[in-house]
Backbone as ProteinMPNN parsed JSONL, in Angstrom:
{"seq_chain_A": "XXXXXXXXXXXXXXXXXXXXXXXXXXXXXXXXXXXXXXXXXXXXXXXXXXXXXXXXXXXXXXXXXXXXXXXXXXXXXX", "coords_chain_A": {"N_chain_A": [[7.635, -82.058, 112.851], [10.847, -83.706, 112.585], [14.585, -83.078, 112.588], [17.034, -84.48, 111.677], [20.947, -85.185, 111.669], [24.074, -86.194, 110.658], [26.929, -86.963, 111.93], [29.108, -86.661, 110.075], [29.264, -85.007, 107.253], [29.03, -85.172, 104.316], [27.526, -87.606, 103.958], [25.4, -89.542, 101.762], [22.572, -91.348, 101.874], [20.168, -94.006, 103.388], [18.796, -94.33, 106.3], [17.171, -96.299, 108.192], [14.846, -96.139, 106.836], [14.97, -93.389, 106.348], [15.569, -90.974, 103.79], [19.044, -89.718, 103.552], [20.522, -86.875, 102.693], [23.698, -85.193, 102.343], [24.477, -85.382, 104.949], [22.431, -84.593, 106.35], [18.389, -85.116, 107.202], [14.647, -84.977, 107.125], [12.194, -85.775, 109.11], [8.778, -87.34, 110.35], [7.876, -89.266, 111.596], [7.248, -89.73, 115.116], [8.494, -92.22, 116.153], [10.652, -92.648, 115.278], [12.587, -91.187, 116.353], [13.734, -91.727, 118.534], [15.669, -93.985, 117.452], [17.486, -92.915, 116.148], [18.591, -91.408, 117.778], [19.948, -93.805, 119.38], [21.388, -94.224, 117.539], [23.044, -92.654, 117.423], [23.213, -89.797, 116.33], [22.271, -86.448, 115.753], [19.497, -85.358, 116.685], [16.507, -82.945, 116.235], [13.443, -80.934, 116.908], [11.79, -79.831, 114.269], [9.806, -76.189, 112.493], [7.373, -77.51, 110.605], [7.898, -77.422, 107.117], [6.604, -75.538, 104.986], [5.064, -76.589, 101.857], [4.979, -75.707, 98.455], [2.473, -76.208, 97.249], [1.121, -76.517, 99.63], [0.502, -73.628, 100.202], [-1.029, -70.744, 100.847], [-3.409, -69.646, 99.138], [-2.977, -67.233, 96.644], [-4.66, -63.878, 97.012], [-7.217, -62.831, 95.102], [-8.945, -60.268, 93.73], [-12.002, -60.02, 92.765], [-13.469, -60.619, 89.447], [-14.959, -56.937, 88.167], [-18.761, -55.976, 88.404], [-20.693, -55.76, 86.112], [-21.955, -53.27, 84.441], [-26.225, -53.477, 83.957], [-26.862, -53.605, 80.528], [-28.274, -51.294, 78.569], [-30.185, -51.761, 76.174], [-32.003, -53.499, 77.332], [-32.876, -51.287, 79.448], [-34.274, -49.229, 77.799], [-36.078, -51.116, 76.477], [-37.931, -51.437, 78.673], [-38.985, -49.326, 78.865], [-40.693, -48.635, 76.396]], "CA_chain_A": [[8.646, -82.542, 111.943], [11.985, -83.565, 112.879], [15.479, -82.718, 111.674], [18.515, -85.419, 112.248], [22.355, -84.93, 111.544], [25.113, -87.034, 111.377], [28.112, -86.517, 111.898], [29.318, -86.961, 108.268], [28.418, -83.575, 106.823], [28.998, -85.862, 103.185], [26.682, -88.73, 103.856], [24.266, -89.374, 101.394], [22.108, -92.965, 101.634], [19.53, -94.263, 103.862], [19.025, -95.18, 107.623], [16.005, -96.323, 109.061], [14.034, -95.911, 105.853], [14.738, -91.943, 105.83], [16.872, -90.726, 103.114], [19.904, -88.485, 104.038], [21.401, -86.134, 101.435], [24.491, -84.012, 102.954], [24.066, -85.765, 106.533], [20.634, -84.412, 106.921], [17.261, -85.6, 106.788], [13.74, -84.551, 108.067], [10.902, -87.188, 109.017], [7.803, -86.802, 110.695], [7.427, -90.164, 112.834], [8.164, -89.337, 116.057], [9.203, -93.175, 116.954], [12.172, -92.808, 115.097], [13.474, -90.155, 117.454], [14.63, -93.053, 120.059], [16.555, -95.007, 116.69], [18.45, -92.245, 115.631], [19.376, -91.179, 118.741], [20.393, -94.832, 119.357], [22.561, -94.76, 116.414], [24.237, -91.271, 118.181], [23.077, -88.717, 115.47], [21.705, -84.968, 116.46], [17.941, -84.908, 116.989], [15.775, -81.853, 116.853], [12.334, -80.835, 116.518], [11.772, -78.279, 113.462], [9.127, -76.187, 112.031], [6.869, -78.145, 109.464], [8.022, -76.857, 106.124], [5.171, -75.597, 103.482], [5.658, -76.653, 100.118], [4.267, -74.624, 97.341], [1.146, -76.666, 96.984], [0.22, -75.938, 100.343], [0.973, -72.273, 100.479], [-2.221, -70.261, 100.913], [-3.54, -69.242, 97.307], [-2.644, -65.672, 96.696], [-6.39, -63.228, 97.295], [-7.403, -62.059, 93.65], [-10.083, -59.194, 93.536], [-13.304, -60.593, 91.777], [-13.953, -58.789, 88.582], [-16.132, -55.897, 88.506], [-19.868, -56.424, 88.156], [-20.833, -55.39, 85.079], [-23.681, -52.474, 84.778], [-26.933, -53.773, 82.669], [-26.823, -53.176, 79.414], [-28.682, -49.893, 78.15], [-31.191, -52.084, 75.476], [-32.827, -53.786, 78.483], [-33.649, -50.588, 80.143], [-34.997, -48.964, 76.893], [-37.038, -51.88, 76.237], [-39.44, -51.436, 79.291], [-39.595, -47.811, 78.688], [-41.889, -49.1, 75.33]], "C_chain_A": [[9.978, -82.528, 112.679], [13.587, -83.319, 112.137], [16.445, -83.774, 112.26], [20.088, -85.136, 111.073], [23.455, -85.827, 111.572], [26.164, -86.493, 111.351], [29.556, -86.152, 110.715], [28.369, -86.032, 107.063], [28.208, -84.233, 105.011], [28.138, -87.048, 102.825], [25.39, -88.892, 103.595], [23.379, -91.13, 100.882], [20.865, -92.9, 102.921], [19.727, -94.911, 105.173], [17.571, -95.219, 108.13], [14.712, -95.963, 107.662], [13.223, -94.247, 105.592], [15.961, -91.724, 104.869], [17.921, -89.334, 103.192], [20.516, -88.123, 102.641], [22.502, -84.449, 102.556], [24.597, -84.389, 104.236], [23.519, -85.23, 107.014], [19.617, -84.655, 106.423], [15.988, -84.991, 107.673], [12.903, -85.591, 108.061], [9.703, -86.602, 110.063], [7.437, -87.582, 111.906], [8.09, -90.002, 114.128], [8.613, -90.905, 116.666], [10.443, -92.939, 116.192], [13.137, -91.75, 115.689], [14.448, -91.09, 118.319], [15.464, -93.767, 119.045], [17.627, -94.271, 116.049], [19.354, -91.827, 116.356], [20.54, -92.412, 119.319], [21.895, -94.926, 118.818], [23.517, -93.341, 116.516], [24.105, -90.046, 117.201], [22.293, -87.663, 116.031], [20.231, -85.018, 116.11], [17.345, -83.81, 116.859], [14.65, -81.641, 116.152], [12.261, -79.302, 115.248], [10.314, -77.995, 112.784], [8.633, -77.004, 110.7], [7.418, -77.099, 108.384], [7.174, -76.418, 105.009], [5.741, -75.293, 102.365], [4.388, -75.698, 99.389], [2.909, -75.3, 97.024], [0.756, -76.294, 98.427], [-0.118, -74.241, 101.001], [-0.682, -71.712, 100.561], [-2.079, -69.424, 99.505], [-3.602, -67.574, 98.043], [-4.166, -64.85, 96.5], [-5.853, -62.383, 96.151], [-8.713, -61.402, 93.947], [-11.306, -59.777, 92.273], [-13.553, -59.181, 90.599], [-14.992, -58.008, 88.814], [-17.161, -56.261, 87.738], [-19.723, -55.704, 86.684], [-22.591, -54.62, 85.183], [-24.942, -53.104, 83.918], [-26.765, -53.107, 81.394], [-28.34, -51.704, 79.327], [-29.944, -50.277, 77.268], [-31.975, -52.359, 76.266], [-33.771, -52.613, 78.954], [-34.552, -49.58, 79.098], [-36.071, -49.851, 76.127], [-38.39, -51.628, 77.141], [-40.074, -50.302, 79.265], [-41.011, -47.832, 77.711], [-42.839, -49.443, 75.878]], "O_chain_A": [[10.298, -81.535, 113.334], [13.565, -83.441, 110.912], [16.539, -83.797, 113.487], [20.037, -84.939, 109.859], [23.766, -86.243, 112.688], [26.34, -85.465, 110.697], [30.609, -85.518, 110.784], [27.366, -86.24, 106.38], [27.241, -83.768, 104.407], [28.005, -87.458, 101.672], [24.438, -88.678, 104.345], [23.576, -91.804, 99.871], [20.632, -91.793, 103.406], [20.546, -95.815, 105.343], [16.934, -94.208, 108.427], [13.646, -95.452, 108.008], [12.139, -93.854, 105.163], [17.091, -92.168, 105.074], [17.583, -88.18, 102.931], [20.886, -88.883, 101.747], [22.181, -83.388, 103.092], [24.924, -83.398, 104.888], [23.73, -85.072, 108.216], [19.55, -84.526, 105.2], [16.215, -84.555, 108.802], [12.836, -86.326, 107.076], [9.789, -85.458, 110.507], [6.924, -87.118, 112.925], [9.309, -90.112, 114.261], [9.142, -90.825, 117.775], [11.433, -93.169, 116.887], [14.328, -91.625, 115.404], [15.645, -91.017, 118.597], [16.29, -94.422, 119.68], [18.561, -94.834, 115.479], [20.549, -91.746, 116.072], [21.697, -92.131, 119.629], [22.962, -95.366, 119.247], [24.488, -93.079, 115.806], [25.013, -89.222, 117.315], [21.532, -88.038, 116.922], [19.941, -84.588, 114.994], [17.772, -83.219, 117.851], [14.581, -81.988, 114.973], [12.608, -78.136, 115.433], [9.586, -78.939, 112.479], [9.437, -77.15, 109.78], [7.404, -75.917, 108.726], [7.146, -77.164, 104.031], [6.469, -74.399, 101.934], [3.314, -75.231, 99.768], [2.203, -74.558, 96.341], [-0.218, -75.543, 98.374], [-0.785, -73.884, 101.972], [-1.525, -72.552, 100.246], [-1.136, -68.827, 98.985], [-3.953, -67.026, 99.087], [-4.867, -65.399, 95.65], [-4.857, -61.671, 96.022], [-9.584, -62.112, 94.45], [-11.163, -59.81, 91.051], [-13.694, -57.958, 90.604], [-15.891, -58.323, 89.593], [-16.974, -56.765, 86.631], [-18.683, -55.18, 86.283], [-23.687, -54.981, 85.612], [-24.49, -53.301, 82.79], [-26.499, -51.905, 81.4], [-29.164, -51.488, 80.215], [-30.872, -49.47, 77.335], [-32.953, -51.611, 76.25], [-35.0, -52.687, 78.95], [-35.579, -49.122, 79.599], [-36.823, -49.368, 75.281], [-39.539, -51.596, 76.702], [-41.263, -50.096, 79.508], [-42.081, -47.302, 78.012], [-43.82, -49.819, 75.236]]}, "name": "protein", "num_of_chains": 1, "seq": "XXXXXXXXXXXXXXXXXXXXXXXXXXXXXXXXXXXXXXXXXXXXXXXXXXXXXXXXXXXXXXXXXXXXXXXXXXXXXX"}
């Protein structure tokens, strides 16, 4: 994932069919590295970000077995 900057810490619209809010944006294609740079704005590579859907599901403890019931085992006793 990449991160770009412009110089216009207020600039919020579209370039290159990424949308900037605050004069930053992140994108993923790495050809638009060479069009941004082009257009003189700060480049850099950043960690992928994980959104809450891909977060790793939180580890829940399986309920506890349950013992047989007590009629069962007095049944085969008969």
């Amino acid at each position: 994932m990449y991160k770009v900057k412009v110089d216009s810490k207020g600039f919020n619209g579209v370039r290159a069919g990424i949308r900037f809010q605050m004069g930053e944006a992140t994108f993923e294609d790495p050809k638009l590295v060479a069009v941004f740079k082009r257009l003189g704005y700060e480049v850099s590579e950043s960690a992928p970000k994980i959104l809450a859907k891909e977060k790793a599901p939180a580890t829940k403890k399986a309920p506890a077995k349950k013992a047989p019931a007590k009629k069962a085992a007095a049944k085969k006793e008969e």
